[in-house]
C-alpha positions as CSV (number, residue, x, y, z in Angstrom):
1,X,126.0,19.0,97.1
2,X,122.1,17.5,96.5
3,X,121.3,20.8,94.8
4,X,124.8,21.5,92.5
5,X,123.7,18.3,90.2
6,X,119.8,18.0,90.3
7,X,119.0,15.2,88.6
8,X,121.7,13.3,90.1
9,X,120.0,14.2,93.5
10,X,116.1,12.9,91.9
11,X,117.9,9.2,91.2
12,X,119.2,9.2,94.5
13,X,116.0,10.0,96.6
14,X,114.0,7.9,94.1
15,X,116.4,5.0,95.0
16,X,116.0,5.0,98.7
17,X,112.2,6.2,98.2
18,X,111.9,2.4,96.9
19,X,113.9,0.7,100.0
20,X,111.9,2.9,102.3
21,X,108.3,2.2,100.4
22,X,109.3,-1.5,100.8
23,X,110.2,-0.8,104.5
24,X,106.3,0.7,105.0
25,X,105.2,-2.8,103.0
26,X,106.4,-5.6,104.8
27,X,106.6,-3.8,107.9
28,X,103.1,-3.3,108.0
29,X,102.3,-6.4,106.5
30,X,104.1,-8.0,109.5
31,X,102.6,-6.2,112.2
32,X,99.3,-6.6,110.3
33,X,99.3,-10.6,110.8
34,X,98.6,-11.1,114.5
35,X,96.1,-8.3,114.3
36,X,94.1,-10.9,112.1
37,X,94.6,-13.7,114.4
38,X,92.8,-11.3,117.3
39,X,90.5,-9.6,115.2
40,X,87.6,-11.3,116.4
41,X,88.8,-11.7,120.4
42,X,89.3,-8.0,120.3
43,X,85.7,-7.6,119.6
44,X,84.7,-9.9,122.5
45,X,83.6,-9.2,125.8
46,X,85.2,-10.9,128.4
47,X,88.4,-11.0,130.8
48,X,89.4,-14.9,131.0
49,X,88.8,-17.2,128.0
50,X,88.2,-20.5,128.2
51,X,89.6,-22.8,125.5
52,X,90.0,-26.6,124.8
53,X,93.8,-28.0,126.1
54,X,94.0,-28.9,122.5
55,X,93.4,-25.1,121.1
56,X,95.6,-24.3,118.9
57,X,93.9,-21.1,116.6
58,X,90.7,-19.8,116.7
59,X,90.0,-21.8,113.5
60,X,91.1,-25.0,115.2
61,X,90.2,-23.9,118.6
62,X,88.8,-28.0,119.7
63,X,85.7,-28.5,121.9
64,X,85.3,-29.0,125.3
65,X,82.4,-29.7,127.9
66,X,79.9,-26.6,128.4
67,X,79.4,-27.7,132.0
68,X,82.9,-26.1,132.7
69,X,81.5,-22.9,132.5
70,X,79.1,-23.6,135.5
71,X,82.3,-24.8,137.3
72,X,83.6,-21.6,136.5
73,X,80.7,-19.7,137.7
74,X,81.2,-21.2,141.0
75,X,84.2,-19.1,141.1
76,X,82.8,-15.4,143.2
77,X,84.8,-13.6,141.6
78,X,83.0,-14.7,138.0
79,X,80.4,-12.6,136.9
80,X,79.1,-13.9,133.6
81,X,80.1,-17.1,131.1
82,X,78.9,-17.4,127.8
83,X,79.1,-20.1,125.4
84,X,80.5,-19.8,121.4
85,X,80.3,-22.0,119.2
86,X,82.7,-22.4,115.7
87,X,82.1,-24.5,112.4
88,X,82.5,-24.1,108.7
89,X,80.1,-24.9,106.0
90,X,79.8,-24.7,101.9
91,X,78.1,-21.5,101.2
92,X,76.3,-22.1,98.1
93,X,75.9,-19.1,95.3
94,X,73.0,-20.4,93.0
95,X,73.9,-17.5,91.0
96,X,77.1,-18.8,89.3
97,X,77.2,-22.3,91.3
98,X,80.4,-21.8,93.3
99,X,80.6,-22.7,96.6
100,X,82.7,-21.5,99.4
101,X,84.1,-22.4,102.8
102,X,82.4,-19.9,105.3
103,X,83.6,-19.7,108.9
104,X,80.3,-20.0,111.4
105,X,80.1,-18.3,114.6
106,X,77.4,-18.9,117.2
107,X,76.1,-17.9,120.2
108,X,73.1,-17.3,122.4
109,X,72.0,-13.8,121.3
110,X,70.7,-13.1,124.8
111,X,74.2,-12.9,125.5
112,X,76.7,-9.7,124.8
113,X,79.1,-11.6,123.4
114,X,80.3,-9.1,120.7
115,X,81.1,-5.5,121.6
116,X,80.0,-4.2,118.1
117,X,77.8,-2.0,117.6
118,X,76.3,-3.4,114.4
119,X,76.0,-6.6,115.5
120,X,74.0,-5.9,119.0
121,X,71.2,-4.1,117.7
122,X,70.3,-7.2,115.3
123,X,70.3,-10.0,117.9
124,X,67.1,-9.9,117.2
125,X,67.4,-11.1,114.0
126,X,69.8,-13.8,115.2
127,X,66.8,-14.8,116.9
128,X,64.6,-15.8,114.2
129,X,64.8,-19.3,112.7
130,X,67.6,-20.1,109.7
131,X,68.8,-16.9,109.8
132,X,72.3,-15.3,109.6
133,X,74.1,-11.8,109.7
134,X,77.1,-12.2,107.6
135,X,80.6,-9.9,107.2
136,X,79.8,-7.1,104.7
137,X,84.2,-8.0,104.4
138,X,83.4,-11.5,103.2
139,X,84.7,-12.4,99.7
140,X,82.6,-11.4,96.3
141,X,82.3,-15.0,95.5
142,X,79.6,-15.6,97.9
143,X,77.6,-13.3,95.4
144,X,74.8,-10.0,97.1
145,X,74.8,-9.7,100.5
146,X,71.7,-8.2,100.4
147,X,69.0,-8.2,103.3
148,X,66.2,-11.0,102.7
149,X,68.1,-13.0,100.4
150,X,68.0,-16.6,100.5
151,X,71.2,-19.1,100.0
152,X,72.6,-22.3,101.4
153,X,75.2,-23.1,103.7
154,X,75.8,-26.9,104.6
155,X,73.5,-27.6,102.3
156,X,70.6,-26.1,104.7
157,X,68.7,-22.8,103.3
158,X,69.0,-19.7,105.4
159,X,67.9,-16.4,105.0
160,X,70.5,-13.3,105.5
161,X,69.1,-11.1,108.4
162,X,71.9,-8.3,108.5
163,X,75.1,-7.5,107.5
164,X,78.0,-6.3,109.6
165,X,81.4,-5.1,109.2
166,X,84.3,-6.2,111.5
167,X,86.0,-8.1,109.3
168,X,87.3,-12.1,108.2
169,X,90.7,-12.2,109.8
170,X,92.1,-15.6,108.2
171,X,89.2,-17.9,109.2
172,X,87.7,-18.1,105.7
173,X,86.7,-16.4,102.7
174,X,83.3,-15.5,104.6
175,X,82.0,-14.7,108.1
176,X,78.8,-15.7,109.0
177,X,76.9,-15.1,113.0
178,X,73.9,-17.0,114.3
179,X,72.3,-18.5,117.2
180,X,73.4,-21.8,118.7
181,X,70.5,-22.7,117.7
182,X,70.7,-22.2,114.4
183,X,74.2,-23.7,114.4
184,X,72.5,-27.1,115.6
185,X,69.9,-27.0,112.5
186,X,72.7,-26.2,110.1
187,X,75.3,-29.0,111.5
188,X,73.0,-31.9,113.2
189,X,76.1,-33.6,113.9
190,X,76.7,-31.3,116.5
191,X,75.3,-30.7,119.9
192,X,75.3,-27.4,122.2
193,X,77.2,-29.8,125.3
194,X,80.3,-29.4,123.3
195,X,81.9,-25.8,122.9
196,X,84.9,-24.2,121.4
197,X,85.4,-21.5,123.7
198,X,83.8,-19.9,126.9
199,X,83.4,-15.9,127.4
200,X,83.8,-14.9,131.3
201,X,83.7,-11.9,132.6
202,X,84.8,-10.7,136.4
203,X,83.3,-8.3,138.9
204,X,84.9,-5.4,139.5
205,X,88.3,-5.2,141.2
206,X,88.7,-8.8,140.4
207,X,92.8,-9.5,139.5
208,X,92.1,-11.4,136.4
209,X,95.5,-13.6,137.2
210,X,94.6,-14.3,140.3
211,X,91.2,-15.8,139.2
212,X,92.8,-17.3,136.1
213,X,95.0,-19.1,138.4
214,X,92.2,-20.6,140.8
215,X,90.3,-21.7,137.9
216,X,92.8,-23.9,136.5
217,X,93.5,-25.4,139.9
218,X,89.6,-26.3,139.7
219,X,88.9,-27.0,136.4
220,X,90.0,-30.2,134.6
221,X,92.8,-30.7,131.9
222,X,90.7,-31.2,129.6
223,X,90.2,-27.1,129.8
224,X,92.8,-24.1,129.1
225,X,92.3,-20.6,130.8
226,X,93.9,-17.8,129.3
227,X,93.9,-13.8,130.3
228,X,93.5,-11.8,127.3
229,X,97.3,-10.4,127.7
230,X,98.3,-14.5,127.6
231,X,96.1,-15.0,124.6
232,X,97.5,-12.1,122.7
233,X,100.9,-13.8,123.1
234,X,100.0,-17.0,122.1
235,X,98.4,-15.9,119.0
236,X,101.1,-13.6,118.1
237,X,103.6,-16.0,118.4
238,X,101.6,-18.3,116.5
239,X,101.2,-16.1,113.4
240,X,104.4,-14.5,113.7
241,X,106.7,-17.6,114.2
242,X,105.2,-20.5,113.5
243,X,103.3,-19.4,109.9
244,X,104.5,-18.7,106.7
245,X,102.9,-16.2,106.4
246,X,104.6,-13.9,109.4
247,X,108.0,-15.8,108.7
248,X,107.5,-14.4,105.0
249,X,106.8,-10.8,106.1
250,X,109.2,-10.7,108.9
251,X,111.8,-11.6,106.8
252,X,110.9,-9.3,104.2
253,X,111.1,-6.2,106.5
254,X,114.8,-7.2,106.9
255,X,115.4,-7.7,103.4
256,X,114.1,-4.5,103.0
257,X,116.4,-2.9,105.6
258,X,119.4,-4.5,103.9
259,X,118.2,-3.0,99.8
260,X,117.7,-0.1,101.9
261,X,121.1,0.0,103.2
262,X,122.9,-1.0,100.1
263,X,121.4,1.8,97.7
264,X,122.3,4.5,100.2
265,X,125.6,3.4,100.9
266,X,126.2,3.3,96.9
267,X,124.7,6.6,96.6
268,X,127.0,8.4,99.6
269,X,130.2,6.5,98.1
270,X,129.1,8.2,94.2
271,X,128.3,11.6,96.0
272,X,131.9,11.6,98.3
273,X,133.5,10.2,95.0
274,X,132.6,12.7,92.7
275,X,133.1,15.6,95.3
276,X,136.6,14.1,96.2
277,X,138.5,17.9,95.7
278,X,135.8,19.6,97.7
279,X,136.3,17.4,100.8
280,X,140.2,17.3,100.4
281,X,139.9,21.2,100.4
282,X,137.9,21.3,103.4
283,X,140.8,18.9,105.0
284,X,143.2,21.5,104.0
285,X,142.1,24.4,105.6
286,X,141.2,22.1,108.8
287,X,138.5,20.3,109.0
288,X,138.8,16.3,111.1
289,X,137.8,13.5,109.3
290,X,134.9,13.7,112.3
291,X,133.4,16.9,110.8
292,X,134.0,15.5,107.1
293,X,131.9,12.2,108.4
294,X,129.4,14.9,110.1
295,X,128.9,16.3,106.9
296,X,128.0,12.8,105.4
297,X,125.5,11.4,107.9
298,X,124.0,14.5,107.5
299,X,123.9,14.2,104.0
300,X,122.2,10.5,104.4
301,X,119.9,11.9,106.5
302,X,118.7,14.6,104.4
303,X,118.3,12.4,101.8
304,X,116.8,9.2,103.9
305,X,114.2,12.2,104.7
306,X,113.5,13.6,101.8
307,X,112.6,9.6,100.5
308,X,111.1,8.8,103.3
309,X,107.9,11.6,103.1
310,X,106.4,10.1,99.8
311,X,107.0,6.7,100.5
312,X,105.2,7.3,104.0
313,X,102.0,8.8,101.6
314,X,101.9,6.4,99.1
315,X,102.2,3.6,101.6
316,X,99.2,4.9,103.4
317,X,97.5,4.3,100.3
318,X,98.6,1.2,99.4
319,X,97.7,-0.3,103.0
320,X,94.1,1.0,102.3
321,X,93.6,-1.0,99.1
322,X,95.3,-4.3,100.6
323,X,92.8,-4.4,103.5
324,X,90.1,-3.5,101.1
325,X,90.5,-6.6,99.2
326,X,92.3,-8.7,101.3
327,X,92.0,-10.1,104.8
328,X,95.0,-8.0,106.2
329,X,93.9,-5.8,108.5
330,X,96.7,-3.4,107.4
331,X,96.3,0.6,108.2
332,X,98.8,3.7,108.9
333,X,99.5,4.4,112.4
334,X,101.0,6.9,114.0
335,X,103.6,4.8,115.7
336,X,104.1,3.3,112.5
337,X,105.4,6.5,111.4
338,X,107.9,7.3,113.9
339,X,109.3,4.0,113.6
340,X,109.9,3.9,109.9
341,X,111.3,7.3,109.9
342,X,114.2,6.1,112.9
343,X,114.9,3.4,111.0
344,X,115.5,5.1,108.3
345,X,117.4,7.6,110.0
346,X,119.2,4.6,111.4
347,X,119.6,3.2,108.3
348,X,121.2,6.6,107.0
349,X,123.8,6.7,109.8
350,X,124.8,3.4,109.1
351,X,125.3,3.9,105.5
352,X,127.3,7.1,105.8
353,X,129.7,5.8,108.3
354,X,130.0,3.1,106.0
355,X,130.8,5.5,103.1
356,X,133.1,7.5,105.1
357,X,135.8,4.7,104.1
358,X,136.2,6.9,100.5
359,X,137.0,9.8,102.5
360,X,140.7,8.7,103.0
361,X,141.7,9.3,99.3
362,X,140.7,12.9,99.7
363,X,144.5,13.5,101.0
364,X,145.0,17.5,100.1
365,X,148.5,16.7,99.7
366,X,147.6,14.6,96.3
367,X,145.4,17.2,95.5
368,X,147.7,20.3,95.1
């Protein structure tokens, strides 16, 4: 039947190619959103965060006191706290005169506090007065990022030291690293007492639940402690649920299921249709309306299949030019991949029993 009327067979794979594509899209774009919001935890070291009670994202994360870390420390089980530091500043582009909101991270660099390659063998540089690595990711409007070169940000001249490539999540259009000592020269307003989140790590064979829960039994309201598992599911809920952004994608992926389902079910209901004798036939020399419907989900299937391989490679390189240019960390996985192709081959069964309906005017009886 896909091979008696060729063309006929083209329109319907290149129907369900474009239900499956959009399938790829806003499913990835979906999954894609959390992985922003953790971008930069992922590339932290440590097994307990602390946060402000009043933390909401990473790009409202509050302040707290810097002497809870010590409090923490006093913990045995804690091996190592660090302090970090968040802000945001105007960077300047003398070039054209735009300015743009840049999201500022700072730490001690005596401190491991990133687990990138890139950025630990310049903490050095982080080390020298006014000086910055900034995001080789972050927007073209903040002009060269070129080694040397001088620009402003808050109004305060700095020099870039480095540039690095993890990447801007959804903090800004720009990410820029220094030390908390920089930070301080850039924003006098604030002080190194007050942090926006604390880094601890645990000795080995430490049950970082356990010591999560003895630390907030120690350490003020004021202070949140979260294990990395709990913060992945607080920022996934948050950018999944409570954002436009994730209600907008999520959403789409079952819109796309539903176009999906609706342009295979029309094309099994034309193909039964138009092959009405040839199924009434097979009922007259014995085939059950079971094998008849057999015949039709495996017809969906071949076709849902035969969709499904393009849309799989051209969604592949569609995800690469959408985290190319924006700040979606979108890319093919393999699990990706196996989970498009069963829904699709969900989607296909789904369809054909729904098609199946037509199948009752194929009476051989009307026929002959």
């Amino acid at each position: 039947m896909l091979v008696h009327e060729k063309g006929r067979a083209a329109l319907a794979v290149g129907g369900v190619f474009v239900a499956i594509l959009l399938i790829f899209l806003q499913l990835g774009f979906y999954l894609s959103v959390p992985r922003g919001g953790l971008l930069f935890y992922n590339a932290m070291r440590f097994d307990l965060l602390l946060t402000s009670s009043a933390y909401v994202i990473q790009a409202q994360s509050n302040d707290f006191p810097r002497r809870r870390l010590y409090q923490a420390l006093a913990v045995p089980e804690v091996a190592t706290a660090a302090a970090v530091y968040h802000d945001s500043g105007l960077w300047l582009n003398a070039e054209t005169g735009v300015q743009r909101d840049v999201f500022v991270i700072a730490f001690d660099p005596n401190n491991r506090v990133f687990d990138v390659p890139e950025i630990e063998q310049k903490a050095s540089v982080l080390r020298q007065q006014d000086t910055i690595l900034v995001d080789g990711a972050s927007r073209p409007e903040l002009g060269a990022l070129r080694v040397g070169r001088r620009i402003e940000i808050a109004k305060r001249a700095v020099t870039i030291g480095g540039v690095y490539r993890l990447g801007i999540g959804f903090v800004g259009l720009g990410v820029v690293l220094t030390s908390d000592l920089n930070l301080i020269r850039l924003f006098p307003n604030r002080n190194l007492g007050d942090i926006n989140l604390g880094l601890l790590t645990l000795r080995p064979g430490a049950d970082p639940d356990a010591v999560a829960e003895k630390l907030r039994q120690i350490l003020p309201e004021d202070t949140a402690v979260l294990t990395r598992k709990e913060l992945a599911a607080r920022e996934t809920d948050h950018w999944m649920t409570r954002t436009s952004t994730g209600l907008i994608f999520g959403f789409g992926t079952i819109v796309a299921f539903i176009v999906g389902l609706v342009i295979l079910n029309q094309t099994l209901s034309t193909q039964i249709a138009r092959h009405l004798p040839q199924y009434a036939t097979l009922k007259a020399i014995g085939y059950t309306d079971a094998a008849l419907a057999g015949i039709v989900v495996t017809l969906a299937i071949l076709i849902a299949t035969l969709s499904y391989l393009p849309a799989a490679l051209i969604s592949t390189g569609i995800y690469a030019l959408v985290s190319a240019f924006t700040p979606l960390p979108v890319s093919q996985t393999p699990s990706r991949l196996l989970t498009v192709l069963a829904v699709t081959w969900v989607m296909s069964t789904i369809s054909a029993l729904i098609a199946i309906r037509v199948l009752r005017r194929a009476d051989p009886v009307e026929l002959f």
